[in-house]
KEGU-719408 format. One record per residue: residue in one letter; y, z, x of N, C-alpha, C, O in turn. Coordinates in steps of 0.001 Angstrom, whole numbers, plus 500000, padded with zeros to 6 digits. Atoms other than C-alpha are relative to their C-alpha. Layout:
<atoms>
aYZXYZXYZXYZX
...
</atoms>
This chain:
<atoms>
x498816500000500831500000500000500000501243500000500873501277500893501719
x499412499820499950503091499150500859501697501224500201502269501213499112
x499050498786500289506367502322501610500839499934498696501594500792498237
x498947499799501324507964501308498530498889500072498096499166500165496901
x501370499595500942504369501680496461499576498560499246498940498515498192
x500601501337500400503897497552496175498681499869500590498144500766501239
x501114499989499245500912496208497263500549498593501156501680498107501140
x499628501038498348501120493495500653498243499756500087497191500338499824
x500965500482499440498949491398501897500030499049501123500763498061501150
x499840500087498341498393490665505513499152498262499768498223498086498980
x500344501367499855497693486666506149499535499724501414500445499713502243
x500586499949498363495752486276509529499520498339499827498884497847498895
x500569501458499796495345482349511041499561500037501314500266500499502211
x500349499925499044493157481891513543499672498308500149499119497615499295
x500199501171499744493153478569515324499153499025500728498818497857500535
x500826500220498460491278478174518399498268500747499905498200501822499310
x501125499508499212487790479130519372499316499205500756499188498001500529
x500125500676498747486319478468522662498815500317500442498764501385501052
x500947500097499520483142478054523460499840499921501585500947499737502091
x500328499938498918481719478110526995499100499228500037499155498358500906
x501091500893500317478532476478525759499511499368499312499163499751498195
x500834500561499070477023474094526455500977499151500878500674498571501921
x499118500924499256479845472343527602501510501116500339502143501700499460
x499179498700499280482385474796529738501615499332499637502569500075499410
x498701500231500355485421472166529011500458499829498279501271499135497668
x499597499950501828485506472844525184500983500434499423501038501664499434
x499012499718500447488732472779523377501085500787500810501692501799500461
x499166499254498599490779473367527137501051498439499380500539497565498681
x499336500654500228493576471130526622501644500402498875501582501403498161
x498595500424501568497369470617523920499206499949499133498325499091499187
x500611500048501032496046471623520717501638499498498949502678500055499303
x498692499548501026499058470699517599498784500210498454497744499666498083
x500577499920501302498084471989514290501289499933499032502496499992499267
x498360499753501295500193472009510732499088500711499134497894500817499416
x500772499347500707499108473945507941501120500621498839502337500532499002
x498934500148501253500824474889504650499820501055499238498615501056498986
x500076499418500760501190477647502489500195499788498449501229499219498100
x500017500383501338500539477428498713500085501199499186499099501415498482
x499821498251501125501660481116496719499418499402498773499986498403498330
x500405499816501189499349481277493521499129498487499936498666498026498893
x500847501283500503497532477884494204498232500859499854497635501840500296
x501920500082500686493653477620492548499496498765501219500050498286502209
x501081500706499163490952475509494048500782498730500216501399498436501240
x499664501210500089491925472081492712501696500080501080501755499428502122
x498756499924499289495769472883494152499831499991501659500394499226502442
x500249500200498702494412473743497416499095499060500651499028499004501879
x500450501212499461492157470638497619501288498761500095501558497971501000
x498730500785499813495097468752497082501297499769500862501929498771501208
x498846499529498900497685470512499262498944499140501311499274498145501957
x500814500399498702494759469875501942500090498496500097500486498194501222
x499942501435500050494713465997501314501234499668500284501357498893501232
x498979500576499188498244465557501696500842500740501084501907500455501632
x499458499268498209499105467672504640499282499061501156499838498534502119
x500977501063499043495923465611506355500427498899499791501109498289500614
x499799501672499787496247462419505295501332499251498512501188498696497423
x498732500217500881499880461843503677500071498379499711499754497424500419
x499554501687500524500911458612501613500432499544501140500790500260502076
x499528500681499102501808456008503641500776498645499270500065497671499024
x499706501249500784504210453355501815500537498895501022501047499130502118
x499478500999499506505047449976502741501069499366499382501237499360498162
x498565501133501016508328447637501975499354499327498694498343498713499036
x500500501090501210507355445805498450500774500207498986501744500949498833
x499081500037501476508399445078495133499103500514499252499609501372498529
x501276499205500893504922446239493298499284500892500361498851500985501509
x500920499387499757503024448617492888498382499793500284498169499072499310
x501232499966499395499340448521494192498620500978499244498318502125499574
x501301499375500923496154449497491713498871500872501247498523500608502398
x500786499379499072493981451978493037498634499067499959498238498511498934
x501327500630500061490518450322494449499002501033499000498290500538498127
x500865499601500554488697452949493098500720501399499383501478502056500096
x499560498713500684489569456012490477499060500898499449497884500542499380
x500483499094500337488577459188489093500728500552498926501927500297498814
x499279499024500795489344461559486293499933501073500357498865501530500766
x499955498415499923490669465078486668499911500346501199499806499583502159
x499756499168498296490860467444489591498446500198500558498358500453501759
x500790499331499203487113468205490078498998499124500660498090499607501336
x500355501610499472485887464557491101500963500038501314502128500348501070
x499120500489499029487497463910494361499258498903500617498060499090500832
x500314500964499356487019460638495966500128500233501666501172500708502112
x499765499375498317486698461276499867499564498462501187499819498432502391
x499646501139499672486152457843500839499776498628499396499181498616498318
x500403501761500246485902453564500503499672499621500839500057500138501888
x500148500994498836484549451100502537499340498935499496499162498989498279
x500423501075500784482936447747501961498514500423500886498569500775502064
x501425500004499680479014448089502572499728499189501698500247498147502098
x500123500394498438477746447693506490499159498458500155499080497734501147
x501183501292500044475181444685505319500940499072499375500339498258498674
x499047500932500630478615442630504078499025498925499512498826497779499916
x500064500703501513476896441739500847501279499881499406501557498776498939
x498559499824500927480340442583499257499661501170499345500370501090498342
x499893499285500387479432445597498116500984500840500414501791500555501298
x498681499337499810481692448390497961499272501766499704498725502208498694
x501099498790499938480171452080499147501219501592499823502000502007500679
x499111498882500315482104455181497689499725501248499799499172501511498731
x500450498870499900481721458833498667500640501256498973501802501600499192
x498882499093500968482980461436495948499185501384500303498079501316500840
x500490498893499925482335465373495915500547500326498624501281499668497888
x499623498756501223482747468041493180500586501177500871500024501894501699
x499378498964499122485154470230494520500538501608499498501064502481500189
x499451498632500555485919473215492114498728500757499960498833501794499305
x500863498999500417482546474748492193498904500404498492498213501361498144
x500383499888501676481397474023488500499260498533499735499525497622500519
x500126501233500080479587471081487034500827499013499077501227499295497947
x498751500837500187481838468155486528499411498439499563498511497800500107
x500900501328501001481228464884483859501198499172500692502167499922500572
x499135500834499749483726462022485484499685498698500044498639498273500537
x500653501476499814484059458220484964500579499228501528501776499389501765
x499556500510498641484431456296488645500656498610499547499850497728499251
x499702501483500261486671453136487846500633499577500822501654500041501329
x499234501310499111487198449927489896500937499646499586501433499645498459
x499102500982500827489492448073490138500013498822500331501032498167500548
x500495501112500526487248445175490053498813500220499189498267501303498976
x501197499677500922484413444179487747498687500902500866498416500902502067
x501147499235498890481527446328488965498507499024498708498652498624497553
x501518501005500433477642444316487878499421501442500052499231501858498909
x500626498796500250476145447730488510499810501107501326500542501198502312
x499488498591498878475834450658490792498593501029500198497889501397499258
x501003499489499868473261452465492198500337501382501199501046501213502191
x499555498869498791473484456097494311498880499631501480497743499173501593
x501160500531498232472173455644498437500268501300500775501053502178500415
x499596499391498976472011457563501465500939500204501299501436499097501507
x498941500409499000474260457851504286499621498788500870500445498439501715
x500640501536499614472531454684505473500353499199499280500334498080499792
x500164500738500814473228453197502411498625499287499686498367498084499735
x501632500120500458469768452958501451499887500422498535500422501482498212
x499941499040500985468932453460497887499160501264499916498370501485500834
x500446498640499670467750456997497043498476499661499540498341498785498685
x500912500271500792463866457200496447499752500602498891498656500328498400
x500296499504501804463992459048492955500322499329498884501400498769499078
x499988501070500670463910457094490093501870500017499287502455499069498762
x498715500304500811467646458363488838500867499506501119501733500284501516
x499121500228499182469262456146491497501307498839499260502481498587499534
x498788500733500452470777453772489249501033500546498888500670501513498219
x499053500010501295473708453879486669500296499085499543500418497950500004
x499730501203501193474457452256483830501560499914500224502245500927500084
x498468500144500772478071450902483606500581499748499169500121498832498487
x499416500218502046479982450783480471500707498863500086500815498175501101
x499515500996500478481655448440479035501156499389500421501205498159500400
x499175500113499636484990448648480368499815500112501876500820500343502548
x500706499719498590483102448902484143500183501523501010500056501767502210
x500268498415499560483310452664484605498617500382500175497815499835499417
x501034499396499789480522454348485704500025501234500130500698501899500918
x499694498394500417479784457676484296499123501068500904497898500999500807
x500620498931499346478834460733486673500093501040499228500785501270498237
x500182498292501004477504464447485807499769500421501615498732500073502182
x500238499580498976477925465950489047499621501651500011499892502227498958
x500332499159499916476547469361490346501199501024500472502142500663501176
x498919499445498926478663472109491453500008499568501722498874499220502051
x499243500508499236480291471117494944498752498726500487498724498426501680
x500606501444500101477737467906494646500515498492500854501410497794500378
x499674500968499598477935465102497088499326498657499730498097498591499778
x501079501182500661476953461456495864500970498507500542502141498126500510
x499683501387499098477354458250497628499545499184498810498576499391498080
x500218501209501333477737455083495051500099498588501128500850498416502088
x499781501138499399477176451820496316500291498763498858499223498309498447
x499490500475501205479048449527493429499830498446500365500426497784501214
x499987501717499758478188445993493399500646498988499018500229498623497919
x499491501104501171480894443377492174499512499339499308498478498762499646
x500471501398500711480475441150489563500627498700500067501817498645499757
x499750500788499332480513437584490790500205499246498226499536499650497274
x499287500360500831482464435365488080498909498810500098498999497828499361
</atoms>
């Protein structure tokens, strides 16, 4: 308790730790860090603060705006990356988590036609259990039921016109 009978609370950041082993030159060097305080943020707030402290917008000169490649609903879907598939079929391989801890129903939408979608491994391999595929709807969303903090790799294959 506090001398004036509030309560306080002590904030300790620790930045560094230094191993010796196995390798004796570990984290010897200019470290810079940044880091951000958020009073009264929740989960979703502090996944968010974390995303743009790390990896802040970046705009360019234009006249339009720019559709997201790939979307989500709500805070507990987070998309964590894109890339186009390593076997340039044209697929398009997208990593999402569940980040609040709870289980989370979200639709993943392109923003091209998707033909259909199937979950893989970090190989991009499909998974061997039989629920690897998804159905996509109508409007080319594809509906997830994720687990609490649930990681699931989609590998989305355009639809060729």
């Amino acid at each position: 308790m506090a001398s004036d009978g509030g309560t306080t609370t002590t904030v300790r950041l620790s930045l560094l730790r230094a191993p010796r082993f196995p390798d004796p030159d570990t984290d010897q060097g200019v470290h810079r860090f940044r880091y951000a305080f958020v009073p009264g943020a929740g989960i979703a707030e502090a996944v968010r603060e974390g995303y743009r402290i790390n990896l802040p917008e970046r705009s360019v000169p234009g006249d339009s705006a720019v559709a997201p490649l790939v979307a989500v609903d709500g805070d507990p879907v987070v998309v964590e990356s894109v890339k186009l598939a390593d076997d340039r079929s044209g697929a398009v391989v997208v990593r999402l988590y569940e980040a609040l801890g709870r289980r989370a129903r979200s639709p993943v939408t392109a923003g091209f036609r998707v033909a259909s979608a199937v979950a893989v491994d970090l190989l991009e391999r499909p998974l061997p259990d039989g629920h690897a595929a998804f159905e996509v709807s109508d409007d080319g969303a594809v509906p997830l039921s994720l687990r609490p903090f649930q990681i699931i790799t989609l590998r989305m294959f355009p639809a060729i016109d």
